[in-house]
N, C-alpha and C positions, 0 to 999 in steps of 0.2 A: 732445125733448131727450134726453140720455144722461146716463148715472151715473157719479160716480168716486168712490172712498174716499178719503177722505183721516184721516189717523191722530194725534193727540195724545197725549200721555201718558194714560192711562186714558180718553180719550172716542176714540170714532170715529163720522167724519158721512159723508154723502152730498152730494154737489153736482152739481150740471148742469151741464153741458160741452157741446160745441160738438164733431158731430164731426168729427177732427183735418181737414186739410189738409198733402196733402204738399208734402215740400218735395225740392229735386234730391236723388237717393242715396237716399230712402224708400221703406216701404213701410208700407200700412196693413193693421195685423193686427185680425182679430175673436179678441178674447180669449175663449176656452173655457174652463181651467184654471187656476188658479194654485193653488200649495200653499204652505202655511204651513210654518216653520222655526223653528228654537227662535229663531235671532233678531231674526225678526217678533215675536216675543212681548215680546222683551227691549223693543225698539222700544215696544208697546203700552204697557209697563210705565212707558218712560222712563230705562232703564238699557239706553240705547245710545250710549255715548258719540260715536260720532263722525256722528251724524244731527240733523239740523235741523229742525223741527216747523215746523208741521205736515206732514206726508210722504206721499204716496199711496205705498202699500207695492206688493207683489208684484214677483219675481224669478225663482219657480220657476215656470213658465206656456209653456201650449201654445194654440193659436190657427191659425185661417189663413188666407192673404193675402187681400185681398180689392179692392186698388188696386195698382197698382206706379208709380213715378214713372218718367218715358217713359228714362230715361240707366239705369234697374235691368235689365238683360240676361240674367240667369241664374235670377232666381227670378220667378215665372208667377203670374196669379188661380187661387187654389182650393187650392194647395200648404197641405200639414198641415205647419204649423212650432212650433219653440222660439227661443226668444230667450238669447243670452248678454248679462246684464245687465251687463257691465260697460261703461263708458267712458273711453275712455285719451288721452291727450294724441299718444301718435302720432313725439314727437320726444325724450322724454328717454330711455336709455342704456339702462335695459331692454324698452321700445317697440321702439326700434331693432336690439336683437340677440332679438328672436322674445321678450322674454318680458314679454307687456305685461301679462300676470296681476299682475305687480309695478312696474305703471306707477306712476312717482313723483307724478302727478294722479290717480291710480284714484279713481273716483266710482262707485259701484254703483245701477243703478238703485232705486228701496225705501227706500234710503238715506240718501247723499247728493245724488242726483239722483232724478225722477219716476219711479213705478215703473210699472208695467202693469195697475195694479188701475183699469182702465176698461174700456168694454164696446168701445172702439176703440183702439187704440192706435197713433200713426204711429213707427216707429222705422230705423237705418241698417240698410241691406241689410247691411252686415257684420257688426251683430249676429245675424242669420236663419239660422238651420238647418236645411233640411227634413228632417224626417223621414218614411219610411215611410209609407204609407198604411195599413198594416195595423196598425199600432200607433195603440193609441187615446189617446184626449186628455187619457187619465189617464196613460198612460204617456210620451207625449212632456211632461207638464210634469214631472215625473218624472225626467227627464235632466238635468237639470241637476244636480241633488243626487248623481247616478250618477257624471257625471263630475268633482266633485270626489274619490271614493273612484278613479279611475280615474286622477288625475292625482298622489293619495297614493301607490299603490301603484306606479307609473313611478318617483317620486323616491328609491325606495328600491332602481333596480335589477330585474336578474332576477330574479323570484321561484318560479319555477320549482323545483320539490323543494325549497321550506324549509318550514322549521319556524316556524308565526308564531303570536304573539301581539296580538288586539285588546282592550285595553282601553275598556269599552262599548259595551253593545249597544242604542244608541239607532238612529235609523232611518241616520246616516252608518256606525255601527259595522257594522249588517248587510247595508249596503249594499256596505261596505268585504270584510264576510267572501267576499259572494258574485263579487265581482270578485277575492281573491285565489285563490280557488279555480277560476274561469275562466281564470288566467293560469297556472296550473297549479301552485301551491302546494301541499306537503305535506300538513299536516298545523296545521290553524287552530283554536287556542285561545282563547274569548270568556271573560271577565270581566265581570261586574255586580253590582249589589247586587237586583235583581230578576229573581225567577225567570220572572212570564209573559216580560219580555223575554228571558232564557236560552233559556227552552222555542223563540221566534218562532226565535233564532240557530241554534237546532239544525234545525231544520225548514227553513232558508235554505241548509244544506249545512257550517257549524260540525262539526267533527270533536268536540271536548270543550266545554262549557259551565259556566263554575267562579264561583261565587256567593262573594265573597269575605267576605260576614259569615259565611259556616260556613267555609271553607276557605282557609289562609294561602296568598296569594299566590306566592310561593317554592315552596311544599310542591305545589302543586295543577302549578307548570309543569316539576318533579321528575317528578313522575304522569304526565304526561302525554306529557313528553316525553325523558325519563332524563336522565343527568347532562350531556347537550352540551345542554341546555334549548334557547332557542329563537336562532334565527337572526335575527329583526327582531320589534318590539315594537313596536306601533302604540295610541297612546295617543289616543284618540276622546272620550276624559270632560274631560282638561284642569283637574286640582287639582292642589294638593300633595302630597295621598295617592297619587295614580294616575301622576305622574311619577317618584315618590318609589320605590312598587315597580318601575316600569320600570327606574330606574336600580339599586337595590339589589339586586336579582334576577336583572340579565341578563347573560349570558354577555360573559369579556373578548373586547373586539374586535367584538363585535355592533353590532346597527345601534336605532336608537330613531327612529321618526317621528311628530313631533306634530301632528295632525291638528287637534286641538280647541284653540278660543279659550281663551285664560283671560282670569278676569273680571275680576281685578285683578295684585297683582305675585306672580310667582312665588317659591318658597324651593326652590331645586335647587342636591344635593350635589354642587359640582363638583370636589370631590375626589376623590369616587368616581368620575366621570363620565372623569376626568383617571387616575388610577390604573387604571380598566379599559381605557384608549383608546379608548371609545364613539364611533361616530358620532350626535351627535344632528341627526338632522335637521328641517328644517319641511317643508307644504305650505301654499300660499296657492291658492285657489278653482282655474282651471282654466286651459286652453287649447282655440283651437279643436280639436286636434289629442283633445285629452281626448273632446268633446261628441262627434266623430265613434267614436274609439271606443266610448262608451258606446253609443251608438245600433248599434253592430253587437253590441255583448257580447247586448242585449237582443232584437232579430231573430234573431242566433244561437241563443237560448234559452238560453243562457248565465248570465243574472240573471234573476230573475224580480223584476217591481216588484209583482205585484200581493199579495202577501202584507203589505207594508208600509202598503197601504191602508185606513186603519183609519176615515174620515165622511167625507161627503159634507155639505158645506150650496150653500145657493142664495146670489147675491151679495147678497142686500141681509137675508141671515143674517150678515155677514160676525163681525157683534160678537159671537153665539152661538158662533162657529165657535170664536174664542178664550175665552167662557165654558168651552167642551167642552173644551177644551187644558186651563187652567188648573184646573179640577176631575178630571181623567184622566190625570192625567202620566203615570205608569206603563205605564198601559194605550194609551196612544195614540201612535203610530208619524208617518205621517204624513193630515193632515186636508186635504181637497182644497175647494176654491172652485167650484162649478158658474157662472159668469160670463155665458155665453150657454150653453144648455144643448137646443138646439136638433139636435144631431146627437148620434149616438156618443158 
């Protein structure tokens, strides 16, 4: 028999499974990888509102095929792939015009539907990505978190020779830096309130690294970037504090994208936001069009993931894995799942 997690509010168990059985349009992946996110955690915690218990988690995961169903034509047994987790209904209005990232059924695996945290997993050939054979199976589960900073930084346009600001440098924050710096960005300014995470963004390719309990927000994007300050402010933390200086600090006419959830309801000046003629934008999760990029930024050498990789546990560590989260915050970027741990 095989294992799968399955998640509660603070308990997580093991159960026996049956492995899958495809069905037309599948394929069955041997999961390798999957990496934890802040909100798996939320999920473990019980503050995720929109998931239903119990849940078998994982979303960010790398794996590879190992059946294909006889109508699946373009992807092979043996393919190194990643999964895009979401699933969409296919017919309502942003399905229909390309952007089904904002499907009005969107279900996410992990979530609201069955995630990947099993040692098989049968899933649609349209979720399946291959990647590269030379990138390893930390790095393809990896891509997906890549390409949401990849599909942030599209929504906002050219970024070519601006001037940006990231708000947090949590592991989307520096993921975020090192794709706008790939797309050929000026001059990128990181925000935190912790300096090992400053130190990681500077070493990621961060041009300034500004610690906002010593340093006034305003004053620090002055310094940095003289009185035209910055061209796009990319808000990655997702508070009242952190939209708060975006909006009171940025330049008229600039651009604001919110990256990060917020956990409850927002308080944003939209006086000021109206009186500068802000563009505030969002991003929600990605596109295929994202996953293919990220997967070339990273072959290019372009981003580097391995810096961000901060523990390794074995599957049936899983509950430890989130122990190590929850006592490391700081210190901990992203924590990976060893699932079958037989190759690379």
């Amino acid at each position: 028999m095989l294992r799968s997690v399955m998640v509660s509010p603070g308990k997580i168990e093991f159960h026996e499974v049956e492995k899958p059985e495809l069905k037309p349009g599948q394929v069955l992946i041997k999961i390798m990888r999957i990496g934890i996110c802040g909100s798996d955690i939320h999920v473990n915690h019980g503050k995720h509102p929109f998931t239903k218990y119990p849940v078998t988690q994982g979303h960010e995961v790398s794996g590879k095929i190992v059946e294909v169903a006889e109508d699946v034509k373009h992807l092979k047994v043996g393919q190194k792939v990643t999964i895009e987790p979401q699933v969409v209904c296919g017919k309502c209005h942003p399905c229909r015009t390309g952007k089904y990232n904002l499907c009005e059924e969107l279900k996410v695996m992990g979530f609201q539907t069955v995630g990947t945290g099993s040692e098989y997993f049968a899933v649609h050939a349209k979720n399946v990505t291959p990647v590269p054979d030379h990138l390893s199976y930390d790095e393809a589960a990896m891509i997906e978190p890549l390409a949401v900073t990849v599909h942030a930084v599209n929504r906002a346009g050219d970024v070519k020779d601006k001037d940006i600001v990231v708000i947090g440098a949590g592991p989307i924050g520096i993921l975020l830096v090192q794709t706008l710096k790939a797309k050929g960005a000026s001059k990128v300014m990181v925000t935190d309130i912790s300096d090992y995470r400053l130190e990681l963004a500077l070493k990621c390719g961060a041009d300034f690294a500004v610690n906002t309990k010593n340093e006034d927000f305003g004053e620090a994007m002055l310094r940095c970037f003289g009185p035209d300050k910055a061209d796009i402010i990319y808000d990655c933390a997702g508070n009242n504090i952190t939209i708060d200086q975006a909006i009171r600090h940025s330049r008229k006419g600039s651009i604001i994208v919110l990256v990060a959830v917020f956990e409850g309801m927002a308080t944003v000046d939209l006086a000021t936001l109206n009186d500068k003629e802000l563009d505030l934008n969002t991003s929600m999760m990605y596109r295929h069009e994202d996953y293919l990029e990220a997967i070339e930024l990273v072959e290019a050498g372009k981003v580097s993931l391995n810096p961000l990789m901060s523990q390794h546990f074995a599957f049936k560590d899983w509950e430890k894995a989130y122990e190590y989260i929850d006592n490391n915050r700081e210190t901990t970027m992203k924590v990976l799942i060893d699932v079958n741990n037989d190759e690379d």
